[in-house]
N, C-alpha and C positions, 0 to 999 in steps of 0.2 A: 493565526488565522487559518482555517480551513480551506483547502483546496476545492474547487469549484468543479474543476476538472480534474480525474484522476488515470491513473491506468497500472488494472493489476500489479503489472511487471515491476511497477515505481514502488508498489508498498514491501516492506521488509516480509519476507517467509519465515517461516519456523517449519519444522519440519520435523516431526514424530518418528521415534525410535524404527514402527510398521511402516516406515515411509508416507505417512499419509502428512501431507502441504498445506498449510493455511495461510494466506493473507488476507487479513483484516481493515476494515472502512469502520473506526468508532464512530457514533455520534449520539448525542444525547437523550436520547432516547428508545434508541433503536440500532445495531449494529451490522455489517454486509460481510459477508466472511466466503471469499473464493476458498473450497477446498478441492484438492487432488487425489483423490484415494486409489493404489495399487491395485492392481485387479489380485483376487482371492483374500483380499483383506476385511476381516469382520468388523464389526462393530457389535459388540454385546450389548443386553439389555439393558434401557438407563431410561432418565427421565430430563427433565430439565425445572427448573421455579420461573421460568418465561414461557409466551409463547415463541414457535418458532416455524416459518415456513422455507423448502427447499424447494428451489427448483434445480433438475435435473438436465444439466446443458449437454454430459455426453455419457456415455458407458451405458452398464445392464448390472441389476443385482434382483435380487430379493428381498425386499422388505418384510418386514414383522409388529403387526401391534395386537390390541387385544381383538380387532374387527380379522383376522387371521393373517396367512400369508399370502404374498402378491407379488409376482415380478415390478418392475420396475425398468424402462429405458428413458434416452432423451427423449426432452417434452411432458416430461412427469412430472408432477408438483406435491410435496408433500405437505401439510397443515398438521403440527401437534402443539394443541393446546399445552398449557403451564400444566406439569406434572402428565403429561400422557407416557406411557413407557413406547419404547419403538426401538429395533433391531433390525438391523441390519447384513446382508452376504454381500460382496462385489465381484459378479462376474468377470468382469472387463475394468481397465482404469477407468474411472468415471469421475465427471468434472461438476462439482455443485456449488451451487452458490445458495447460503445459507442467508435469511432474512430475521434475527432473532431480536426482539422486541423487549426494553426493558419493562419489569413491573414497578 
């Protein structure tokens, strides 16, 4: 059975060699992914086969798509369609919560 109520801290972390955090909300259609990224930590060019939306709870980077480059702080929300490419800098640890939708 599904939890009804949850909280970050409850769900298991994994933690990426760059130090970058995830904890994960599966659910059937749709997935909620708290990430912790380092400050000065990159993210190279990729895509994804879903859509995916970010909203940005804390930190400062730079973002990257093909509409060009754009700072980035809390209160930002990112939209990339299935297959959009997007890169990313982290100035600061920044705290995201990823919204990524099955196809």
């Amino acid at each position: 059975m599904t939890d009804h109520l949850t909280a970050w801290d409850d769900r298991a972390e994994s933690v990426a060699a760059n130090g970058v955090a995830k904890r994960a909300i599966p659910g059937l259609s749709a997935s909620l992914v708290r990430v912790v990224v380092p400050a000065g930590v990159s993210a190279p060019r990729h895509s994804h086969d879903h859509e995916q939306f970010v909203q940005v709870v804390s930190g400062s980077g730079v973002l990257e798509t093909e509409q060009g480059r754009r700072p980035f702080a809390a209160g930002g929300v990112f939209h990339f369609p299935a297959g959009a490419w997007h890169a990313a800098a982290f100035e600061t640890e920044t705290v995201l919560i990823e919204t990524n939708l099955s196809t």
